[in-house]
C-alpha positions as CSV (number, residue, x, y, z in Angstrom):
1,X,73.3,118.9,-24.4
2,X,72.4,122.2,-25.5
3,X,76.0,124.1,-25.8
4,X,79.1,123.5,-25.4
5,X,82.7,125.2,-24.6
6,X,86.2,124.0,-24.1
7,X,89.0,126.1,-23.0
8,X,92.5,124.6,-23.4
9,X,95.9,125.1,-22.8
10,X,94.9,126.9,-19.2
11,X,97.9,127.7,-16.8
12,X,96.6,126.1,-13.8
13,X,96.7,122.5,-13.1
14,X,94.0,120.0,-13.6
15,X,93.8,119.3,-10.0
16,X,93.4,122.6,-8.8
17,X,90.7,123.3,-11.2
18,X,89.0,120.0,-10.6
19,X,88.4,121.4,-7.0
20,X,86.7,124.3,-8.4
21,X,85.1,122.6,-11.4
22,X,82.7,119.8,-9.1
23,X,81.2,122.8,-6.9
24,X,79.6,124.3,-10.1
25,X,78.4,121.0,-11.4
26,X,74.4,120.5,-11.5
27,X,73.8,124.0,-10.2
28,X,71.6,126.4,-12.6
29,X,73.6,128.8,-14.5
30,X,72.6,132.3,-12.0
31,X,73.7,130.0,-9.2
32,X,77.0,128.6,-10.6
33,X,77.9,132.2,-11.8
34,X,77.3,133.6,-8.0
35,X,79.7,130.3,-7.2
36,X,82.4,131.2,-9.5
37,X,82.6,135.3,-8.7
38,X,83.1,134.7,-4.9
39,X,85.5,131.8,-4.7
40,X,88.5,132.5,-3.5
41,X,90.6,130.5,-5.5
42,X,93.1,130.7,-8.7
43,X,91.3,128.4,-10.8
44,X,88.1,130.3,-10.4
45,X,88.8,132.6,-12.9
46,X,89.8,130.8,-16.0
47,X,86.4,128.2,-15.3
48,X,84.6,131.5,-15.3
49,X,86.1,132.6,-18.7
50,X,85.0,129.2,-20.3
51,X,81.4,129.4,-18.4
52,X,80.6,132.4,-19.5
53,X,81.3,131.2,-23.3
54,X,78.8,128.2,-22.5
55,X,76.5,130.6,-21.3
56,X,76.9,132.5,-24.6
57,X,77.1,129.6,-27.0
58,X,73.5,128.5,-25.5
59,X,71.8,131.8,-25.4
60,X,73.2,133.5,-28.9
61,X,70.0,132.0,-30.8
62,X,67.1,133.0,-28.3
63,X,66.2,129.6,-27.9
64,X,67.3,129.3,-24.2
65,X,67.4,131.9,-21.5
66,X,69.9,131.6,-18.6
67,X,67.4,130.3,-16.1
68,X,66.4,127.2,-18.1
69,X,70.2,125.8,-18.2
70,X,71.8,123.9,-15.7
71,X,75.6,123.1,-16.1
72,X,75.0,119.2,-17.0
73,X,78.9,117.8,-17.0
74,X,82.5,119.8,-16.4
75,X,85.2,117.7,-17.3
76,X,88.8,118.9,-16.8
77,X,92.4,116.9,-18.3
78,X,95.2,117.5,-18.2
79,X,97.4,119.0,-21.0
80,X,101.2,119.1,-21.6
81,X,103.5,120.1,-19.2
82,X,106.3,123.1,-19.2
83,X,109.8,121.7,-18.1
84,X,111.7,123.9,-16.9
85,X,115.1,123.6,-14.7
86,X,116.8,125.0,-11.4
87,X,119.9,124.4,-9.5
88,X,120.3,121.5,-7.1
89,X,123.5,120.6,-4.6
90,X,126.4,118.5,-6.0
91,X,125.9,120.4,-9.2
92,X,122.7,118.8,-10.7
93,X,119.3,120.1,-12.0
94,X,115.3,119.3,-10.5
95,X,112.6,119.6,-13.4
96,X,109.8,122.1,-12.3
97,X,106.8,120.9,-14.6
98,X,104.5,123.8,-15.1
99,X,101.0,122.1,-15.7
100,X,98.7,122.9,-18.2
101,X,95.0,121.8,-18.4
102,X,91.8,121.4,-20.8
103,X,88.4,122.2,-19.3
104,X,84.8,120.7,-21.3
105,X,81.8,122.9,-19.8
106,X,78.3,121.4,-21.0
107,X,75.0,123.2,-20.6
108,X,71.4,121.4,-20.4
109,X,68.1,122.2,-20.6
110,X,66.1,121.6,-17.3
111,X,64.5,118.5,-16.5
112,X,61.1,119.9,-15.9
113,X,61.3,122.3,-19.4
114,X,62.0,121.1,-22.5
């Protein structure tokens, strides 16, 4: 593992940004960055945020360069949920849970360059 970022507390839910999250996984990081700027999706966004601070926390030193990385595990769980209420018939209340999630990007070197 050569770096490491977690982004937490994210306002999408774990499944929606798993969906996202496994298309990325194992590509190299110009490949997974082309991946995550033309996806359609909601969840893109936020997994780009926390990429980009991979990409950043493996490349501050000089050690690495972008091309030598390759995004090595993405983990995503879920994190506590927002209740919040709304009217039903007869009088009652339905719980709308607004999920939260915690995403884990790591970065490795390449297998061929160490």
């Amino acid at each position: 593992m050569v770096s490491k970022a977690k982004g937490r507390y994210i306002p999408v839910s774990a499944r929606k940004i798993r969906l996202v999250a496994n298309l990325i996984k194992g590509m190299d990081v110009p490949r997974a960055q082309a991946v995550l700027h033309n996806i359609p999706r909601g969840a893109a966004k936020p997994i780009a945020k926390v990429f980009r601070s991979a990409v950043a926390n493996a490349t501050k030193d000089g050690a690495w360069s972008e091309d030598q990385l390759v995004v090595s595990r993405v983990m995503t769980d879920g994190g506590p949920s927002m209740k919040r209420y709304r009217s039903a018939p007869m009088g009652r209340a339905m719980v709308i849970k607004k999920r939260f999630s915690h995403l884990t990007i790591e970065l490795d070197a390449k297998k061929g360059r160490v």
